[in-house]
mmJSON file of the N, C-alpha and C atoms, coordinates in Angstrom:
{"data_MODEL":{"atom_site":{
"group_PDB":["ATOM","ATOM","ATOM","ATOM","ATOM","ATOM","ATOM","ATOM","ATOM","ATOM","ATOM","ATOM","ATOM","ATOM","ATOM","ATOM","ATOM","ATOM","ATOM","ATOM","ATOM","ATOM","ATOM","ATOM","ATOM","ATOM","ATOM","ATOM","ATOM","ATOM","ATOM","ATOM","ATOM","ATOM","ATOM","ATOM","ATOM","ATOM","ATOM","ATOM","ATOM","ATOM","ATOM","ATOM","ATOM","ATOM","ATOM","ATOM","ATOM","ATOM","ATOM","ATOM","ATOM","ATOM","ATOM","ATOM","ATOM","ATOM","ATOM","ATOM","ATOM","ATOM","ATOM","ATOM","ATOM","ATOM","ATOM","ATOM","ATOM","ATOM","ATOM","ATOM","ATOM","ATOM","ATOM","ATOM","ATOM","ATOM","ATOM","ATOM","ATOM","ATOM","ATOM","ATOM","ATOM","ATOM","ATOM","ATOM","ATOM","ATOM","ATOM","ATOM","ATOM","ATOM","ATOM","ATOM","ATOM","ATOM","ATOM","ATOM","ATOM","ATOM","ATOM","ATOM","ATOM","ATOM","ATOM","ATOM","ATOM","ATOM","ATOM","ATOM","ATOM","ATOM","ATOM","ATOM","ATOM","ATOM","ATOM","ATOM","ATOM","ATOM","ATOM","ATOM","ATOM","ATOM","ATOM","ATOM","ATOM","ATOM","ATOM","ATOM","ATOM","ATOM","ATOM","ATOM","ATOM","ATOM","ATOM","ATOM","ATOM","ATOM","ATOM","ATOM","ATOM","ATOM","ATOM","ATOM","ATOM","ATOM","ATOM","ATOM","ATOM","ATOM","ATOM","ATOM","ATOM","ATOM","ATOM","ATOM","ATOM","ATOM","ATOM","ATOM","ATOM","ATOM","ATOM","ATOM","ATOM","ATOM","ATOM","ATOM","ATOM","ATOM"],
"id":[1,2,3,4,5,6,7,8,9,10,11,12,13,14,15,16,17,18,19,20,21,22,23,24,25,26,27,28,29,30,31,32,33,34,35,36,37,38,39,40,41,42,43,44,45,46,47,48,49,50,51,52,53,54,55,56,57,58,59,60,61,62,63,64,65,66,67,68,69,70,71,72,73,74,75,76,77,78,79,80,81,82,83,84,85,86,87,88,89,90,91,92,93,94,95,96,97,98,99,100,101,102,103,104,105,106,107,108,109,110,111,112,113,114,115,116,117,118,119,120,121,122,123,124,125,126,127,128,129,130,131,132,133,134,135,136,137,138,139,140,141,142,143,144,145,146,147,148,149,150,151,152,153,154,155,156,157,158,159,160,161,162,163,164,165,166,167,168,169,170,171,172,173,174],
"type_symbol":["N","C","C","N","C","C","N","C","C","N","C","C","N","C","C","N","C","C","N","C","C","N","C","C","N","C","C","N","C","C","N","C","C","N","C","C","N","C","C","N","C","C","N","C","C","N","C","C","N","C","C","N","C","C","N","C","C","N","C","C","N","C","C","N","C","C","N","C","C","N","C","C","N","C","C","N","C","C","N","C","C","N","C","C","N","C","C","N","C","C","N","C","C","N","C","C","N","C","C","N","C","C","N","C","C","N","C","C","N","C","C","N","C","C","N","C","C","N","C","C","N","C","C","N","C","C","N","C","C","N","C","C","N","C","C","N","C","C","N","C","C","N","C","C","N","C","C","N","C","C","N","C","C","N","C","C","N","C","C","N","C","C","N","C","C","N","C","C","N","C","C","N","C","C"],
"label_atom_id":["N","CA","C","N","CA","C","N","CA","C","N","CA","C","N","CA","C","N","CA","C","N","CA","C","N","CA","C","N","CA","C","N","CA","C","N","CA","C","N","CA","C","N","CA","C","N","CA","C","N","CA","C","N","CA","C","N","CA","C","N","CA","C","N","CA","C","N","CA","C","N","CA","C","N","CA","C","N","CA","C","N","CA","C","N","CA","C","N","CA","C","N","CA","C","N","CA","C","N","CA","C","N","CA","C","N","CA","C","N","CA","C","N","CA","C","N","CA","C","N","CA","C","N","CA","C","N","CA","C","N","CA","C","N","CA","C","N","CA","C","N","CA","C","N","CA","C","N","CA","C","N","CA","C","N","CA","C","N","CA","C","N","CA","C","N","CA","C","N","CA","C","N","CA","C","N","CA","C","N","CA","C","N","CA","C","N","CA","C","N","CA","C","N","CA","C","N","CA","C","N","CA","C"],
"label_alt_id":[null,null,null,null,null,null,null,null,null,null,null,null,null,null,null,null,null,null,null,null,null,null,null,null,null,null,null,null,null,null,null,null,null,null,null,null,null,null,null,null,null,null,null,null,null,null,null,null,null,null,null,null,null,null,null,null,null,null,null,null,null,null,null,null,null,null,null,null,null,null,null,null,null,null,null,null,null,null,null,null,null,null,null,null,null,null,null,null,null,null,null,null,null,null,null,null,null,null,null,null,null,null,null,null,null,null,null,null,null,null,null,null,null,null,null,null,null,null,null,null,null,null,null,null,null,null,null,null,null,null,null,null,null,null,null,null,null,null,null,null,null,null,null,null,null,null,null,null,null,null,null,null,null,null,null,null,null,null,null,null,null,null,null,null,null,null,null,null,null,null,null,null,null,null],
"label_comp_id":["UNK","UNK","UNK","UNK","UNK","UNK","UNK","UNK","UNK","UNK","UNK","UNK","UNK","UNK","UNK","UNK","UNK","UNK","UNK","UNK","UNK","UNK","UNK","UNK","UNK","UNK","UNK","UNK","UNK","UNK","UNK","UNK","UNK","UNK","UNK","UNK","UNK","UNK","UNK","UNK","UNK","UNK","UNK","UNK","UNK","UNK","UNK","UNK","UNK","UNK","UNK","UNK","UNK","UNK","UNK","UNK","UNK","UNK","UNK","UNK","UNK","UNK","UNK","UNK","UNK","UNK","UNK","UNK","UNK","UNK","UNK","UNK","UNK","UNK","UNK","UNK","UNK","UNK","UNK","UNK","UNK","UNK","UNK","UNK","UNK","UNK","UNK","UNK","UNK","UNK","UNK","UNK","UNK","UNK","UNK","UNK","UNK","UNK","UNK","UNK","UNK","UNK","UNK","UNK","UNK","UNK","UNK","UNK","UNK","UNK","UNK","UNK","UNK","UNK","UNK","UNK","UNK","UNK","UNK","UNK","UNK","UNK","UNK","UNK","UNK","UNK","UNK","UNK","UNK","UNK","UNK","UNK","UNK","UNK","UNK","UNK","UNK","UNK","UNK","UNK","UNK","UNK","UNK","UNK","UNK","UNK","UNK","UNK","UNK","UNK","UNK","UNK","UNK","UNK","UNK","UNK","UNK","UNK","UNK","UNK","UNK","UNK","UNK","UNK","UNK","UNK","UNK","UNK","UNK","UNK","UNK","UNK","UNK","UNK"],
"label_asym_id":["A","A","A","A","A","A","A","A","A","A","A","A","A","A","A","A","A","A","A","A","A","A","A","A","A","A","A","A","A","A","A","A","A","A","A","A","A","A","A","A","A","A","A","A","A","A","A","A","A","A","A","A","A","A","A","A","A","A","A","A","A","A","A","A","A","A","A","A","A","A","A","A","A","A","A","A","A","A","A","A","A","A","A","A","A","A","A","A","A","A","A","A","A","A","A","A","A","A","A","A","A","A","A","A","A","A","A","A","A","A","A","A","A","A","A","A","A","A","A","A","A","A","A","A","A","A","A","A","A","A","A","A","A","A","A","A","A","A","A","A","A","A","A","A","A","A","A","A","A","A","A","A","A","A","A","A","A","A","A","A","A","A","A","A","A","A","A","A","A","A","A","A","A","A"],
"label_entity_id":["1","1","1","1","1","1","1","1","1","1","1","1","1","1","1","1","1","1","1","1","1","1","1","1","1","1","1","1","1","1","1","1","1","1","1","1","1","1","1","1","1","1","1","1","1","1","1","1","1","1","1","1","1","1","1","1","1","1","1","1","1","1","1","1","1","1","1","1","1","1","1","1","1","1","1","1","1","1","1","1","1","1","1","1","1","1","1","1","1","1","1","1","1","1","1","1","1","1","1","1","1","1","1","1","1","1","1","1","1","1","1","1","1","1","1","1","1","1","1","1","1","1","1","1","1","1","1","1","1","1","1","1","1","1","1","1","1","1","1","1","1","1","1","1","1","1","1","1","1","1","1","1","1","1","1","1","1","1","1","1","1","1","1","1","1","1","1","1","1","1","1","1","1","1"],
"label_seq_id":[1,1,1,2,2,2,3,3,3,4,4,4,5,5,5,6,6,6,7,7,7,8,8,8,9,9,9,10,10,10,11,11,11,12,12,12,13,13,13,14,14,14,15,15,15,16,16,16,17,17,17,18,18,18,19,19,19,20,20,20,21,21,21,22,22,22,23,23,23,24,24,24,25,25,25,26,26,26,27,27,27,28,28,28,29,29,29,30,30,30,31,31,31,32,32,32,33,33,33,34,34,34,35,35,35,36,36,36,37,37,37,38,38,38,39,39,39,40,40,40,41,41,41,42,42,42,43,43,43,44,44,44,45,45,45,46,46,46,47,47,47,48,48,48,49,49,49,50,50,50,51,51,51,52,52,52,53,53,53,54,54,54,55,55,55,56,56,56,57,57,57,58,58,58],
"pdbx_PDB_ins_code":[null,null,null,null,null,null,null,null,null,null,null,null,null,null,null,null,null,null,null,null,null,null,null,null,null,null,null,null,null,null,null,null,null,null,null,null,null,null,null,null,null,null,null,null,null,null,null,null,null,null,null,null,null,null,null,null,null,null,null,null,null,null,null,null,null,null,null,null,null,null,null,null,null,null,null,null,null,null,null,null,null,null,null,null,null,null,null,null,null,null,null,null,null,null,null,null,null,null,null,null,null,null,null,null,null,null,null,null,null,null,null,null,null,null,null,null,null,null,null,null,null,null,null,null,null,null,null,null,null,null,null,null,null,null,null,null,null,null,null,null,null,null,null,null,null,null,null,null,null,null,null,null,null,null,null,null,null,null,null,null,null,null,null,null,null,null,null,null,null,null,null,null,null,null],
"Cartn_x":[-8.933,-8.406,-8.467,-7.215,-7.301,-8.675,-9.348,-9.987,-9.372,-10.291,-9.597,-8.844,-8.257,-7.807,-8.288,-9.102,-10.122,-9.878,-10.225,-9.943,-8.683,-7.873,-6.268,-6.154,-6.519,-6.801,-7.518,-7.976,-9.21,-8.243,-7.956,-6.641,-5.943,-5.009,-3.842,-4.666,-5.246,-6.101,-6.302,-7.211,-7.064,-5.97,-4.788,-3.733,-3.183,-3.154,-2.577,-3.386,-5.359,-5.648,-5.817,-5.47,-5.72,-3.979,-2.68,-1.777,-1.79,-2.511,-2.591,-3.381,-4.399,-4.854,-4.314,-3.796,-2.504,-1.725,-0.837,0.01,-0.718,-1.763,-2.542,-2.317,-3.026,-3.186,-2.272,-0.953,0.679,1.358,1.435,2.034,1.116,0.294,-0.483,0.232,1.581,1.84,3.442,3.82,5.577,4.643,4.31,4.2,3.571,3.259,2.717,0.955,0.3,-0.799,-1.965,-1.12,-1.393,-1.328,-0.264,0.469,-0.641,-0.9,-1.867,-3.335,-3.776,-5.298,-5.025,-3.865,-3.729,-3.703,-3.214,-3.275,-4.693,-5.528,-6.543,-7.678,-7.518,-8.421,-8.014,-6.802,-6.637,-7.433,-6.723,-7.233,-8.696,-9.341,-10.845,-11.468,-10.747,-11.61,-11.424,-10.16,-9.739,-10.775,-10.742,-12.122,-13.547,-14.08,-14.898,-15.517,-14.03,-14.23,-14.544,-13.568,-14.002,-15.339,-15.699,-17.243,-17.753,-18.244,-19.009,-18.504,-17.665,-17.25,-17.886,-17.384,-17.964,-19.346,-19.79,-21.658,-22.356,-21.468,-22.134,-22.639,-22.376,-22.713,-23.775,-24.367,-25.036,-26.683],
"Cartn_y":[-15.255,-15.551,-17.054,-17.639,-18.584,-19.595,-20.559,-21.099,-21.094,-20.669,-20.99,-19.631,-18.567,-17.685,-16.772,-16.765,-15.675,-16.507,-17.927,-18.207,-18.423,-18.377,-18.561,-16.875,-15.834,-14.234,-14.417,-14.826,-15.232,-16.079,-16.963,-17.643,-17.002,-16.181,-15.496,-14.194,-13.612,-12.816,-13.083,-14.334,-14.398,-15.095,-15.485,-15.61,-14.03,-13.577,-12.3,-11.756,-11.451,-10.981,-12.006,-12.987,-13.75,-13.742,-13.911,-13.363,-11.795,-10.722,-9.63,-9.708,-10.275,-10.292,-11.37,-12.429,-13.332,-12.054,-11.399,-10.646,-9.571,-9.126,-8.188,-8.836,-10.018,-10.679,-10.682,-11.779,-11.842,-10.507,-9.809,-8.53,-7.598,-7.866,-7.111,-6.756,-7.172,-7.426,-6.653,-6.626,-5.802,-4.755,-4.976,-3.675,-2.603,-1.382,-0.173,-0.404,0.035,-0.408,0.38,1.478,1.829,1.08,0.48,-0.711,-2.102,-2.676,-3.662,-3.343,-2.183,-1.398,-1.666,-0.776,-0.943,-2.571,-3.488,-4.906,-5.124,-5.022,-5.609,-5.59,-4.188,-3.441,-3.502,-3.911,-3.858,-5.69,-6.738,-7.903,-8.452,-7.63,-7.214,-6.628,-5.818,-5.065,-6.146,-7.085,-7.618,-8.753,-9.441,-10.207,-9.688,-8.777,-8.409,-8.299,-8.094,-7.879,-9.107,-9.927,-11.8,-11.877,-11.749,-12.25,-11.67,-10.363,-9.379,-10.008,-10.479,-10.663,-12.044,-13.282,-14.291,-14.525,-13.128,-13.549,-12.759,-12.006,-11.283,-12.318,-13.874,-13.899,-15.148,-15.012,-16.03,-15.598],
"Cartn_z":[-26.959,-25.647,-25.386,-24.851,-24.401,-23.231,-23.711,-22.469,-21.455,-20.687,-18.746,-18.546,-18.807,-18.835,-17.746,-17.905,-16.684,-15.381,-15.514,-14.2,-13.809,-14.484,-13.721,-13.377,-13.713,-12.899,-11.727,-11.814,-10.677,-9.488,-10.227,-8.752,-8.492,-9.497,-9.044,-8.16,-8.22,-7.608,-6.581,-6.066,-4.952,-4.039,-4.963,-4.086,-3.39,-4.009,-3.596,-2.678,-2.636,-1.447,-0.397,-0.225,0.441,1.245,0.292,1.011,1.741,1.042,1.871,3.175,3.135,4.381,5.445,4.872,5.771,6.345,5.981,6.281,7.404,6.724,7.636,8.995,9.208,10.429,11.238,10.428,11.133,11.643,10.687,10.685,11.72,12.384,13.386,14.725,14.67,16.247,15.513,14.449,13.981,12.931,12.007,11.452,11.803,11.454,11.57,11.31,12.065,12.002,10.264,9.7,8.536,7.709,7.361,6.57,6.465,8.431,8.557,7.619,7.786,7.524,6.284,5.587,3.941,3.143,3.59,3.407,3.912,5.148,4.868,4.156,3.519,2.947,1.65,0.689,-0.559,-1.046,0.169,0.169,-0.496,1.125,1.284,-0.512,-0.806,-2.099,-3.299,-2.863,-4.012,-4.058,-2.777,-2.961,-3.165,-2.798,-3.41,-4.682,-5.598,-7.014,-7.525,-7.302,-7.66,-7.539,-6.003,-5.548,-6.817,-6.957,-7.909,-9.11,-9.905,-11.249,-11.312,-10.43,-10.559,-10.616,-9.724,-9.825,-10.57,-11.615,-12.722,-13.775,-13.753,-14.985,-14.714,-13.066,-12.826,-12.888],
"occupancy":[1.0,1.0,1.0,1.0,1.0,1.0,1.0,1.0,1.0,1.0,1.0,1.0,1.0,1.0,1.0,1.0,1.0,1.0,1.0,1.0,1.0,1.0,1.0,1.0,1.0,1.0,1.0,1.0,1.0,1.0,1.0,1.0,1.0,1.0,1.0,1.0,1.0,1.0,1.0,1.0,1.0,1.0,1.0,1.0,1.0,1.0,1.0,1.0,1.0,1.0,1.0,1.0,1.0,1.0,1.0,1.0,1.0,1.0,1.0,1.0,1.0,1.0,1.0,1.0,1.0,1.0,1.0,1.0,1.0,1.0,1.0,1.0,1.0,1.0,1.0,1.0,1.0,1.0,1.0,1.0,1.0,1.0,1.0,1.0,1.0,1.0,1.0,1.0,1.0,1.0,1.0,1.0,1.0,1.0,1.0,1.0,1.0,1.0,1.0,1.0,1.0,1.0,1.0,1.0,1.0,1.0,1.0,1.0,1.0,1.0,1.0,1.0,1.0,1.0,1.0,1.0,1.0,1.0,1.0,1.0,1.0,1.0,1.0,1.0,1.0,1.0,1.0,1.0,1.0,1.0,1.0,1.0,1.0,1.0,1.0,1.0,1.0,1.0,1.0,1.0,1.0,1.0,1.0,1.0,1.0,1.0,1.0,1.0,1.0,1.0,1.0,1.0,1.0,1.0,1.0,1.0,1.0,1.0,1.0,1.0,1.0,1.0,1.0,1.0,1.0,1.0,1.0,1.0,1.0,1.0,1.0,1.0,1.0,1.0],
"B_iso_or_equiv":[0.0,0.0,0.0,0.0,0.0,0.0,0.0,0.0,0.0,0.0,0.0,0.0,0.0,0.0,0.0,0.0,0.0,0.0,0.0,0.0,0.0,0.0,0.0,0.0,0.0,0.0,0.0,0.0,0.0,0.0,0.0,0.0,0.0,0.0,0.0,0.0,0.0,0.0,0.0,0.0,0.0,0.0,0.0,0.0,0.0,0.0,0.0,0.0,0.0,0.0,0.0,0.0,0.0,0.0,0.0,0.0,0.0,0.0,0.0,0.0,0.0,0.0,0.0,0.0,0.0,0.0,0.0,0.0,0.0,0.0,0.0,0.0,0.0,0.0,0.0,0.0,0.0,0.0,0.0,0.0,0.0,0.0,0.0,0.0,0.0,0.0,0.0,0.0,0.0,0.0,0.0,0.0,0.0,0.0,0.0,0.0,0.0,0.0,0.0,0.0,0.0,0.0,0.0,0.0,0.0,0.0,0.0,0.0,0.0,0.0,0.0,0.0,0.0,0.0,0.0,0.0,0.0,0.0,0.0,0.0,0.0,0.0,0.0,0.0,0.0,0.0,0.0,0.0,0.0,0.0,0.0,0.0,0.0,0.0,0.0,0.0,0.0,0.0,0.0,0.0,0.0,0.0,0.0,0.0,0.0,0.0,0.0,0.0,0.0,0.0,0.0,0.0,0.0,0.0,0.0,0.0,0.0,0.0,0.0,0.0,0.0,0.0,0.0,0.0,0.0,0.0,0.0,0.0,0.0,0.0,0.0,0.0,0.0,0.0],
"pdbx_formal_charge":[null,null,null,null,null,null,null,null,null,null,null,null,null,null,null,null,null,null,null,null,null,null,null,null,null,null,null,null,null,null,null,null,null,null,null,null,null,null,null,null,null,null,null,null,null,null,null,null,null,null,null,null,null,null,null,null,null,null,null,null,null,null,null,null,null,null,null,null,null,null,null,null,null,null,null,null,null,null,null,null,null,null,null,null,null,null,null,null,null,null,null,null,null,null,null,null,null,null,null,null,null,null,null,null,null,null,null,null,null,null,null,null,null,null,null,null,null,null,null,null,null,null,null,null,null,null,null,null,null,null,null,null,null,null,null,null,null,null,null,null,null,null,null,null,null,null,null,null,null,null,null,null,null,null,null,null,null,null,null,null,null,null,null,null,null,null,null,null,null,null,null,null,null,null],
"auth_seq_id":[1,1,1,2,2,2,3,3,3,4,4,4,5,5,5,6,6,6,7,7,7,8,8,8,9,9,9,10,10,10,11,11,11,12,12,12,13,13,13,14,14,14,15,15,15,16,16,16,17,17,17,18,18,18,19,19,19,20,20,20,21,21,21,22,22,22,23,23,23,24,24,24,25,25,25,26,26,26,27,27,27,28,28,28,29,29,29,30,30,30,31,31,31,32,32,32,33,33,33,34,34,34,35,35,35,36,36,36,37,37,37,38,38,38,39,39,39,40,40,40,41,41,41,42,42,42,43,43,43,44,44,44,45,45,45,46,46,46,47,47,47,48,48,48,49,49,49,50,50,50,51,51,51,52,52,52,53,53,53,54,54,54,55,55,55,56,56,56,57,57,57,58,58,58],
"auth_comp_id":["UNK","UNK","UNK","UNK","UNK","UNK","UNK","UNK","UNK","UNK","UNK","UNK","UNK","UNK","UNK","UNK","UNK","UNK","UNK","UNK","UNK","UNK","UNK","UNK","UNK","UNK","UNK","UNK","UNK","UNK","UNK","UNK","UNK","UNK","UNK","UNK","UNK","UNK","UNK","UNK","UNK","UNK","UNK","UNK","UNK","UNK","UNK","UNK","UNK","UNK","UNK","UNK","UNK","UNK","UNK","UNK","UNK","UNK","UNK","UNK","UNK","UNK","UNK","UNK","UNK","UNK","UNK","UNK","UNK","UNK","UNK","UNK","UNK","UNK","UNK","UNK","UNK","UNK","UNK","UNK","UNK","UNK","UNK","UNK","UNK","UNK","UNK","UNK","UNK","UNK","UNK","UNK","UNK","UNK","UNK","UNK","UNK","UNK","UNK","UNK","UNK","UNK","UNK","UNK","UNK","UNK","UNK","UNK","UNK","UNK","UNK","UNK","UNK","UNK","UNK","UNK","UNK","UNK","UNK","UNK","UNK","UNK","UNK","UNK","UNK","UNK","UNK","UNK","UNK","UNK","UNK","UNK","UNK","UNK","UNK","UNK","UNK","UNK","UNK","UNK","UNK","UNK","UNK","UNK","UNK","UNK","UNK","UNK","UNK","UNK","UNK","UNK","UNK","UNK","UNK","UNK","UNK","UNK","UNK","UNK","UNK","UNK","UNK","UNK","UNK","UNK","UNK","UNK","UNK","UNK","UNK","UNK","UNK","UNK"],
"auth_asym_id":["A","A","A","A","A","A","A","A","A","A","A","A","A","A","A","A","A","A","A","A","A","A","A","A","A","A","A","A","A","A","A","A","A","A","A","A","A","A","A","A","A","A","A","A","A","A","A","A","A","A","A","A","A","A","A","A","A","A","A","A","A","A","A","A","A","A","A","A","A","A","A","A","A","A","A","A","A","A","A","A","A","A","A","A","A","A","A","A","A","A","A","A","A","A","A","A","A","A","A","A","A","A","A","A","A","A","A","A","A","A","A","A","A","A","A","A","A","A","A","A","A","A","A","A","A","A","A","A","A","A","A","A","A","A","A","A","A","A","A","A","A","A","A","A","A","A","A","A","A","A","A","A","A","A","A","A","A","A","A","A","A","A","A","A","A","A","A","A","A","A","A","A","A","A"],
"auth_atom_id":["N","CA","C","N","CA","C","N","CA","C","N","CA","C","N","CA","C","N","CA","C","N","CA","C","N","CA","C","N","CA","C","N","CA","C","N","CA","C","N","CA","C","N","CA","C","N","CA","C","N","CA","C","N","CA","C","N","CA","C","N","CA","C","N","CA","C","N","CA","C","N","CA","C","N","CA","C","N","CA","C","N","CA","C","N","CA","C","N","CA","C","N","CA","C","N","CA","C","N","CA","C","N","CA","C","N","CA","C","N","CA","C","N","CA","C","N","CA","C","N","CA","C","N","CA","C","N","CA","C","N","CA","C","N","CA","C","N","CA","C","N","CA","C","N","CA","C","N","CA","C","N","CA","C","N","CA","C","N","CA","C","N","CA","C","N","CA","C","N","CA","C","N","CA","C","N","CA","C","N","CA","C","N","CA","C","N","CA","C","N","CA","C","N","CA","C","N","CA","C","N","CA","C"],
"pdbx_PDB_model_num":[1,1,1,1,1,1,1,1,1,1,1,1,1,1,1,1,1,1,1,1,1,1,1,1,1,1,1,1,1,1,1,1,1,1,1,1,1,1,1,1,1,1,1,1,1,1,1,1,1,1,1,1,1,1,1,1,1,1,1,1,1,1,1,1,1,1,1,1,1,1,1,1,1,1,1,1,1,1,1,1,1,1,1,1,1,1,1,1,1,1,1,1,1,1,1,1,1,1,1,1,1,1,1,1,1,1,1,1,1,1,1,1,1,1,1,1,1,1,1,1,1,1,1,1,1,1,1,1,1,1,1,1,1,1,1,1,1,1,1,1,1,1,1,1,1,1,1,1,1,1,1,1,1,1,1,1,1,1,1,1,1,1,1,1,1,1,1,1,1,1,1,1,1,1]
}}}
């Protein structure tokens, strides 16, 4: 595997929950409030996993 590899997952990762929970927020006032819950909560888990992965190896 390429060096640095893990961490460019790790960015793209948290671009994405970090856009889901952007959206969660915005989208609080037009979308369906299932939709909001489902974005904040896929976000939410997605950071979680980072946190937990990044501090597995400390």
């Amino acid at each position: 595997m390429k060096e640095g590899t893990e961490m460019d997952w790790c960015k793209a990762l948290m671009w994405i929950a970090s856009i889901c929970v952007l959206t969660a927020m915005v989208g609080e006032y037009f979308l369906p409030q299932i939709v909001v819950v489902a974005l904040a909560v896929v976000g939410i888990l997605i950071w979680g996993a980072i946190v937990a992965y990044l501090m597995d190896g400390v």
